[in-house]
N, C-alpha and C positions, 0 to 999 in steps of 0.2 A: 481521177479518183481523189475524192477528200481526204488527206490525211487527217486521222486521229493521234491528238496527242498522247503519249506513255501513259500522261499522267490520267488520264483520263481510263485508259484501258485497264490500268492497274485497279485505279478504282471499280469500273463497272464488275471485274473479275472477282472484287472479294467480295459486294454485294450478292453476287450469282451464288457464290460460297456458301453466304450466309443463310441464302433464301433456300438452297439445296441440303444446307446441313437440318432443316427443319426448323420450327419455332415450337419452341414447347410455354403451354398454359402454364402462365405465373397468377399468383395471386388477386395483382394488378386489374388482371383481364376478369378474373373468377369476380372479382368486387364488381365489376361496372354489369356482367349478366346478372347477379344478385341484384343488382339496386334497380334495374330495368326488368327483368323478367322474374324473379323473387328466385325462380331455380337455375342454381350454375352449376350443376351436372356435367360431367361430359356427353351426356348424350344430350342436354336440352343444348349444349354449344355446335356439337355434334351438327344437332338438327338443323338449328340458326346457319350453319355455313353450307348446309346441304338446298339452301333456298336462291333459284334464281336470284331474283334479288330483293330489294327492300331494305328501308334508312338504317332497321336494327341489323341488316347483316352488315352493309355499310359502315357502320359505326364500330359493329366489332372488330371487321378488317382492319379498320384503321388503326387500330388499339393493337391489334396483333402486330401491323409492320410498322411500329413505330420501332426507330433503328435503336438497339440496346446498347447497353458500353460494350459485349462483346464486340458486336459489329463495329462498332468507332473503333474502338481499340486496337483492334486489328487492321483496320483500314490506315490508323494511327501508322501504325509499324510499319505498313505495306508503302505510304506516300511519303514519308519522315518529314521532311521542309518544304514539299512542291510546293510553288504556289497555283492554287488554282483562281479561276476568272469568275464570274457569274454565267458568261457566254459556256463554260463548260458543260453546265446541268445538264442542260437538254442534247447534249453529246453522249453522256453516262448511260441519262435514261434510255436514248436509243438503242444504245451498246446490252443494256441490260435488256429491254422488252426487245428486241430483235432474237433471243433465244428462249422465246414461249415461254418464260418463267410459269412454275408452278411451285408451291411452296409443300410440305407436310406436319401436319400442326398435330401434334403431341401432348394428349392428356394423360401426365403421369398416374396419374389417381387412377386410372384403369387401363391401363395402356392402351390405350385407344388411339387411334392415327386416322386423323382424314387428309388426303390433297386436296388441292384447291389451285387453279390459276389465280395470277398476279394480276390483274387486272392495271392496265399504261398509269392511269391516275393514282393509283397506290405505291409505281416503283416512284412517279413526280416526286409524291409526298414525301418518301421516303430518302431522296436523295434532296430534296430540300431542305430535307430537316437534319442532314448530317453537316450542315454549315461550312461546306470545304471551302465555298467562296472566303472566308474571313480570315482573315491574313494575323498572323500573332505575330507581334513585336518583332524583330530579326537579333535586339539584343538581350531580349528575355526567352528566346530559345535559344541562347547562346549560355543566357545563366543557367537554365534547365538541364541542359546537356553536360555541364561544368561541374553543378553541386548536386544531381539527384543519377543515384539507381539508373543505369540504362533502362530496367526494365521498370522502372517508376516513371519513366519521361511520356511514353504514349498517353499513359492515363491520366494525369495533370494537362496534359494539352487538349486534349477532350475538356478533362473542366474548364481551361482556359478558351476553348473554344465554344463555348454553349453558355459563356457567361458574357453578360451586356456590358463590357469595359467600353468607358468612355475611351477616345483616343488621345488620352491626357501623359503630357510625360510626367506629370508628380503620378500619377495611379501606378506606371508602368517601371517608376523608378524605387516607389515604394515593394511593390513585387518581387523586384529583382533582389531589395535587401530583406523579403520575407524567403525565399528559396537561398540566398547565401548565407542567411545567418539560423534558419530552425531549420532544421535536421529532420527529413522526413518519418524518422522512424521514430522520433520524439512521440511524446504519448498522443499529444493535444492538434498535432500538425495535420492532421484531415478534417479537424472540427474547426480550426482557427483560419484555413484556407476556405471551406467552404463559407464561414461569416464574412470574409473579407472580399471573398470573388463578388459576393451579393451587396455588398456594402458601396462597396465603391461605384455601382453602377445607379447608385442614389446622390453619385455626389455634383456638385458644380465645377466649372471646367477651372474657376482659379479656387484653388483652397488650399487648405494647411490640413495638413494629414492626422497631425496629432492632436487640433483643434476640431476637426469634425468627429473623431475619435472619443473625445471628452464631451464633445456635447452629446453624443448618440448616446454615449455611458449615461448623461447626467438626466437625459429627457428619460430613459428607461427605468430608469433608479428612480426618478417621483411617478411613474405606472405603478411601479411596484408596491411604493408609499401608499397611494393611492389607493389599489388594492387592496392593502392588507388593513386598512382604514376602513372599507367599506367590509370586510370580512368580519372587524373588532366588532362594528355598530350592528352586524347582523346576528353574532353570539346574542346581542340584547334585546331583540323584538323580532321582526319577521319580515319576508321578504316585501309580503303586501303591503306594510305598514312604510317600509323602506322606498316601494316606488312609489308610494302615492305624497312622500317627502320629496320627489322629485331625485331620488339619490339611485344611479341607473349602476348597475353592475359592470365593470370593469371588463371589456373584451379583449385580456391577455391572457395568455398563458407562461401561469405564475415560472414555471419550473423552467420553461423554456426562455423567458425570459433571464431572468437568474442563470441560465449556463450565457447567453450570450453576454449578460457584461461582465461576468468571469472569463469569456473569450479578450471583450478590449481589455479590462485589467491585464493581463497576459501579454498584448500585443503593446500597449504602452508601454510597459514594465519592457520587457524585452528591446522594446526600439528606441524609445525617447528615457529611457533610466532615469526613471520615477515612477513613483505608485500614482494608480488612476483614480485613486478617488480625488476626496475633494479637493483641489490647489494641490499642494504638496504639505499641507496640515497635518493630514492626518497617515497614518499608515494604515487606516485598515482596508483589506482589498479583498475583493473573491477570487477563489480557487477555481479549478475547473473539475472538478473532485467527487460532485455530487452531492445527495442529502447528507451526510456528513459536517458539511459547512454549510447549514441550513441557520446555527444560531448566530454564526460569525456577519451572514451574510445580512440576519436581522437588526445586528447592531450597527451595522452601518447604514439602513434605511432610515434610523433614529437619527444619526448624526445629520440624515441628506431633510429630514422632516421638519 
């Protein structure tokens, strides 16, 4: 007899859980029948899963078992530090498609319930995409366990496991003094981790944390200049007039941009003690605040222009 490892069981068991406790229609799913079918009904979804088969049923499946943070999260708690192999998946998935999975998909809008089997290729996907192979640092789950909420730790390793970190020890030493020194319950500490988790997976394997920090600041802050320069010159004449000047509109988003280098301001200021604008010249810096500091933020576009 093959043994199966624990780890392994554990896991297939809370996926079975998941797939048993039903999936209920979010949003997510209702956008992608809208933009393919124009109607997302529950009954036009309804109908769609009631079809042998076909790419649009296909496609919605996949959209449906894509694994949620519930599911991680809990799987989170269920495996705590195992490590898993990649030779594991196709253990899991057996353990799971070996009990006929059928799932129950739940449209709250009308309380509607259809079953559906799980089809071998959709539990793959699905335990593929839960990334248990990826192993997190052993001393940055040591700082997680040390400075955060018990019950804040699942759900930060999930992001730390779904996020592309290079295997760099400056990335992984800078982490460990963003989780010992910001305090989860801080206001800004889910908006300033998920800038960072993405960030850092842009960077090169030698670098200076506070140097690529500042220039990320410095390249977004002349977009924004940018910006708001093609915004002034368009108050004056017309869009027509503007690209046949060869002057193309700016593909950022202004607002979104302005909270993320209010994010580095924030993470400089807190790590390297200094303000992140320009050198250490000036003090002025963004907030994470919102439109509020919308004029503060435009007088330091002036200073960067």
């Amino acid at each position: 007899m093959i043994h199966t490892p624990s780890r392994c069981s554990a896991a297939a068991e809370e996926i079975s859980r998941w797939l048993q406790t039903g999936i209920e229609v979010g949003p997510s799913v209702q956008q992608f029948v809208r933009s393919a079918f124009t109607d997302a009904s529950p009954s036009e979804m309804a109908a769609l899963l009631a079809r042998e088969s076909g790419c649009e049923k296909d496609s919605l499946l996949d959209l449906l078992f894509f694994p949620d943070e519930t599911l991680q999260i809990s799987l989170e708690k269920r495996i705590g530090t195992e490590t898993f192999e990649d030779r594991d998946e196709p253990v899991i998935v057996r353990l799971v498609v070996h009990q006929n999975p059928e799932a129950e998909i739940r449209f709250p809008e009308e309380d509607r319930r259809v079953s559906v089997p799980v089809p071998d290729y959709l539990v793959a996907n699905l335990v593929r995409r839960l990334r248990l192979s990826r192993r997190l640092d052993a001393h940055l789950s040591d700082v997680l366990a040390a400075n955060l909420p018990a019950s804040a730790v699942p759900g930060i390793r999930v992001k730390i496991r779904h996020a592309d970190l290079p295997p760099n020890p400056v990335v992984t030493a800078f982490l460990c003094r963003f989780f010992e020194t910001l305090p989860c319950h801080e206001k800004h500490f889910s908006t300033c981790l998920g800038f960072l988790l993405s960030f850092v997976g842009e960077l090169a394997h030698d670098i200076d944390m506070e140097k690529a920090l500042v220039d990320k600041r410095h390249k977004l802050a002349a977009q924004v200049t940018k910006a708001n320069a093609f915004h002034d010159r368009l108050q004056k004449t017309n869009m027509e007039t503007m690209m046949l000047a060869g002057h193309k509109a700016p593909a950022i988003d202004l607002d979104r941009t302005r909270e993320i280098i209010g994010i580095i301001d924030r993470l400089i200021h807190t790590f390297f003690d200094r303000s992140a604008s320009i050198g250490d010249r000036h003090e002025n810096h963004f907030t994470l605040d919102g439109p509020d500091n919308l004029e503060e933020l435009d007088n330091l576009f002036r200073l960067l222009s």
